[in-house]
DOLUM-627845 format. One line per 8 residues: number of its first residue (from 1); their letters; for each residue z, x, y of C-alpha. Coordinates in steps of 0.05 Angstrom, whole numbers. Example, Ala and Ser with C-alpha at 12.3 -4.5 7.8 and 13.67 -1.06 7.14 Angstrom:
% residues 2
1) as) 156,246,-90 ~ 143,273,-21
***
This chain:
% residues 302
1) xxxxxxxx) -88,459,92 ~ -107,422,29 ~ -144,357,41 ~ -141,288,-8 ~ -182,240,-10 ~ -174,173,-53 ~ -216,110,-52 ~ -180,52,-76
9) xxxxxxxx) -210,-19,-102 ~ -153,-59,-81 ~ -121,-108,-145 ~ -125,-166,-90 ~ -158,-187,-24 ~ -133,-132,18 ~ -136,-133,97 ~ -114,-60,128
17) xxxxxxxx) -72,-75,194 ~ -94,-45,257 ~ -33,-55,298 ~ 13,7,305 ~ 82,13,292 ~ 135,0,347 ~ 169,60,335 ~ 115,98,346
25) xxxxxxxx) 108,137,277 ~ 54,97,249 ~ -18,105,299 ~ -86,71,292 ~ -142,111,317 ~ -209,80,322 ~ -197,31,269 ~ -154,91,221
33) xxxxxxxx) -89,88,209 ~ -43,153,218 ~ 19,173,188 ~ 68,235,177 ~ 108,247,126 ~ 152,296,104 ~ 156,320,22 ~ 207,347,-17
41) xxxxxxxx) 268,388,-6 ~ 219,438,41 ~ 203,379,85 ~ 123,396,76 ~ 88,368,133 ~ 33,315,102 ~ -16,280,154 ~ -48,211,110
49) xxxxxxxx) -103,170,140 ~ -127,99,116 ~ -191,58,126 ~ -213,0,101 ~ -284,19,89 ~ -302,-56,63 ~ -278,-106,40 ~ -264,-84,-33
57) xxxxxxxx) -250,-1,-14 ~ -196,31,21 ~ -204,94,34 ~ -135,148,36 ~ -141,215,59 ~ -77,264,63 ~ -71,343,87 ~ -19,386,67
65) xxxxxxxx) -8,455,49 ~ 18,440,-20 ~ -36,393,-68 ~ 29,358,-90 ~ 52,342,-22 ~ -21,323,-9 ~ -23,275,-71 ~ 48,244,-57
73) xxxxxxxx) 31,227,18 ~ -29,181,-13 ~ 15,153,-58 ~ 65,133,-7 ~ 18,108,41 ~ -7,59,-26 ~ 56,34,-30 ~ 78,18,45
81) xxxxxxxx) 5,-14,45 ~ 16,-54,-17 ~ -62,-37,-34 ~ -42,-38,-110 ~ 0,-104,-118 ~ -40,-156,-164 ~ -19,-215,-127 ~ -54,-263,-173
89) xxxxxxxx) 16,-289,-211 ~ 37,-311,-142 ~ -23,-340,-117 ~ -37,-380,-182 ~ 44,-410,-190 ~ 39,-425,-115 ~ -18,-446,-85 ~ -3,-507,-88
97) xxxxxxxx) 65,-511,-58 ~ 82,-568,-20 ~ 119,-511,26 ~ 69,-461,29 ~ 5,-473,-7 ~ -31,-493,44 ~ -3,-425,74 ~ -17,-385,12
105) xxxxxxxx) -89,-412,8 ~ -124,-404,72 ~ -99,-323,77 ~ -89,-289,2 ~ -93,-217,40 ~ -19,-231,62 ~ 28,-167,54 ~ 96,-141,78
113) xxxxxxxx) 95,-93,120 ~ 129,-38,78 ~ 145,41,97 ~ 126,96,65 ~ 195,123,46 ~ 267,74,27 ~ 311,113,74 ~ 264,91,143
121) xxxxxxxx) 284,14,116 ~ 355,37,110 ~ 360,63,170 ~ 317,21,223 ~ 353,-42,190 ~ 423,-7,218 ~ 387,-10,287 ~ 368,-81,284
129) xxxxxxxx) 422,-113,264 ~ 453,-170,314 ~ 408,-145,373 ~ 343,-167,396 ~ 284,-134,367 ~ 257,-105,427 ~ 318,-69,441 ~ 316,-45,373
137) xxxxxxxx) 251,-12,377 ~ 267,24,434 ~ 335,47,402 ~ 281,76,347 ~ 245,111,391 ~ 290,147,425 ~ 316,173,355 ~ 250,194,339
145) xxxxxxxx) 237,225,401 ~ 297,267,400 ~ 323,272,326 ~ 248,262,295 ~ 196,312,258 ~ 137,323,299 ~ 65,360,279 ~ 30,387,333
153) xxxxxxxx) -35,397,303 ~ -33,320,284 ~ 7,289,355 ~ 45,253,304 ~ 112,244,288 ~ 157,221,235 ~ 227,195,229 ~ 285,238,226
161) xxxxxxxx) 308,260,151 ~ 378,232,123 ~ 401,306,130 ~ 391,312,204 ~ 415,245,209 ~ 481,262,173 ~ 489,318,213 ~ 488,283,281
169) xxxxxxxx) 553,264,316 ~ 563,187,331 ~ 572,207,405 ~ 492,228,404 ~ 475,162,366 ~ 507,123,410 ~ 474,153,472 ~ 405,118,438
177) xxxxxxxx) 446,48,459 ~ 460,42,386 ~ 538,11,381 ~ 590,57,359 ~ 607,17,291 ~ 533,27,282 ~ 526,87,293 ~ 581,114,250
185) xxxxxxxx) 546,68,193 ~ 487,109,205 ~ 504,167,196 ~ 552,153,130 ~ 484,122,105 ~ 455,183,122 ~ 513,221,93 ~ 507,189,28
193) xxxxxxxx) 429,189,9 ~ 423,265,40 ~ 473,294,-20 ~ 448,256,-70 ~ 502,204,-80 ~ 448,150,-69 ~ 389,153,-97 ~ 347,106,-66
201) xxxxxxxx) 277,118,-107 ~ 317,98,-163 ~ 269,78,-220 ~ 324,41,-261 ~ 359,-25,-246 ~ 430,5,-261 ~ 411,66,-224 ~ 388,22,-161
209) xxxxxxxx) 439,-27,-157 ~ 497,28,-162 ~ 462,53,-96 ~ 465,-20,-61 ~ 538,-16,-86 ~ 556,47,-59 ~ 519,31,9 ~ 551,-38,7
217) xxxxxxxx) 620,-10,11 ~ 608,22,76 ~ 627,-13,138 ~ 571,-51,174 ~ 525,-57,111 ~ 518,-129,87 ~ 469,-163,45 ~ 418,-165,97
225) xxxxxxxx) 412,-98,112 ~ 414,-88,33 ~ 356,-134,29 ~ 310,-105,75 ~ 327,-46,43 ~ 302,-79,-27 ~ 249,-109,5 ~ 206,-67,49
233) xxxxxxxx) 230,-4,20 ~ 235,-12,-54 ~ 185,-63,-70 ~ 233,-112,-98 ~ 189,-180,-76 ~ 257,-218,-107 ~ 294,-195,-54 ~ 308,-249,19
241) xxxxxxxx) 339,-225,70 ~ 381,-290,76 ~ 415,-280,136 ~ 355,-268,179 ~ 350,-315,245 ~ 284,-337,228 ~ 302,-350,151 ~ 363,-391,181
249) xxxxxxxx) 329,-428,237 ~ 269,-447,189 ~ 312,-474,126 ~ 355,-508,181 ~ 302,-541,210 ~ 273,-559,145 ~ 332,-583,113 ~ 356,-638,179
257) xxxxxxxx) 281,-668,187 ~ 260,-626,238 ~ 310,-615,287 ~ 304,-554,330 ~ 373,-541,344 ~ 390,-540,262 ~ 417,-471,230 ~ 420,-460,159
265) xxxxxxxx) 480,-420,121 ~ 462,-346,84 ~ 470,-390,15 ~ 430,-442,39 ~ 366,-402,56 ~ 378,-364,-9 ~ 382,-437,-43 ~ 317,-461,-9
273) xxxxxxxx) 276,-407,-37 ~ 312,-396,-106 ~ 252,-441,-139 ~ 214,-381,-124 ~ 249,-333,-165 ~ 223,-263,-171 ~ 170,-279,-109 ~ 223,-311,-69
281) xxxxxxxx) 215,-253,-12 ~ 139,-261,-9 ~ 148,-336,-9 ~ 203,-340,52 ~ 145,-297,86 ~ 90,-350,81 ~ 141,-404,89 ~ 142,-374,171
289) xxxxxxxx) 69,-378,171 ~ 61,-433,154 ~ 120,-464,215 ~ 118,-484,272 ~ 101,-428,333 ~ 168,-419,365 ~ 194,-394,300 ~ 125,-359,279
297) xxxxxx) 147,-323,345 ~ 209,-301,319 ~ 185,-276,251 ~ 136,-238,294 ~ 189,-202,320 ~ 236,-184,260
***
């Protein structure tokens, strides 16, 4: 095995999250953060570990038995963790937002919670969608368990690639309490990134939105599921999911004067945080922070 090691100076207050992943992919050990990935056609096996060693260093470690496997496992695990985002542009234009300054100010370490590869995005928002997200995550699990990549010498495992995905027959998917529409939107997902019709590392804006288009046109994949996608997967901070329940509840509530029972429209939430333009999905982030608990509570959960 060939063994990494990178210490990073984060570009902005950075604070490394010790909670693990629902799933079950993504383990914290004694304060280190575990993860396996999988590189390349070959599916190389790459074990990356993270600690925040202060409050200035991070501290990324990867084995593999190929030094470019090695070196793209760190540079995943950078961008899930978003250790390399100068947030200063946001902080400066918004810190003193009547909707989320106050917000913005008293914790500048804020980050989404990103994964290391597009296609886990893709595919865990087919899970969630229109069921809670406790029954989701254990819908994920079970996929993992039986479908997923697993390193014994590590204990770790990793998500199912599009190719075995593609492969599976909606029958199986279903028996993971996943419906049958998504299921089969699943595995045409799967279908479509595995051979190369969607590309969804995409470095080029015509390149990347001919992928949303192509994923768009299958049944089952809305704007929502497009958004996470852009979002947590692709690093597109301009990207709201609109159509999320706490994104509706919260502009809902904002927009009647407080009532509870208020539910906002897709184009209204994505009206509320247009002002924000190209930071409008960190924005609608801080905007639940900074609500009240109930719906802190359900951002918690999506």
């Amino acid at each position: 095995m060939i063994e990494r090691r990178v210490e990073v100076r984060p570009a902005w207050p950075f604070r490394l999250s010790r909670a693990s992943g629902p799933d079950g992919v993504l383990r914290v050990r004694r304060g280190v953060v575990h993860r396996l990935l999988h590189h390349g056609p070959d599916q190389t096996p790459v074990v990356v570990r993270v600690a925040q060693t202060a409050r200035d260093r991070v501290l990324l470690g990867s084995a593999a038995a190929d030094p470019v496997a090695a070196a793209w496992g760190i540079e995943r695990m950078r961008f899930a963790l978003g250790v390399d985002d100068d947030l200063r542009p946001f902080h400066e234009r918004f810190r003193d937002d009547p909707l989320i300054g106050a917000a913005v100010r008293a914790d500048p370490a804020v980050r989404l919670r990103r994964r290391p590869e597009p296609f886990e995005v893709l595919a865990w928002a087919i899970t969630e969608q229109l069921i809670e997200y406790v029954r989701a995550a254990a819908i994920q699990r079970r996929i993992v368990a039986r479908l997923g990549r697993h390193c014994a010498r590590s204990g770790l495992r990793d998500l199912p690639s599009a190719a075995t995905l593609a492969a599976q027959a909606p029958a199986l998917l279903t028996s993971f309490d996943l419906a049958p529409k998504r299921a089969l939107a699943l595995r045409r997902c799967a279908e479509e990134v595995a051979s190369g019709r969607v590309d969804l590392h995409a470095d080029e804006t015509g390149r990347l939105e001919a992928g949303w288009r192509r994923l768009r046109a299958i049944s089952e994949i809305g704007t929502w599921t497009l958004s996470l996608l852009a979002l947590l997967g692709q690093g597109r901070y301009d990207a709201l999911p609109a159509g999320d329940l706490a994104y509706v509840k919260l502009v809902g509530r904002l927009q009647s004067g407080g009532d509870p029972r208020a539910r906002a429209t897709e184009d209204e939430v994505r009206a509320y945080f247009a002002p924000y333009g190209e930071w409008a999905g960190l924005a609608a982030a801080y905007a639940l922070r900074a609500a009240a608990p109930e719906l802190r509570a359900v951002a918690a959960a999506a």
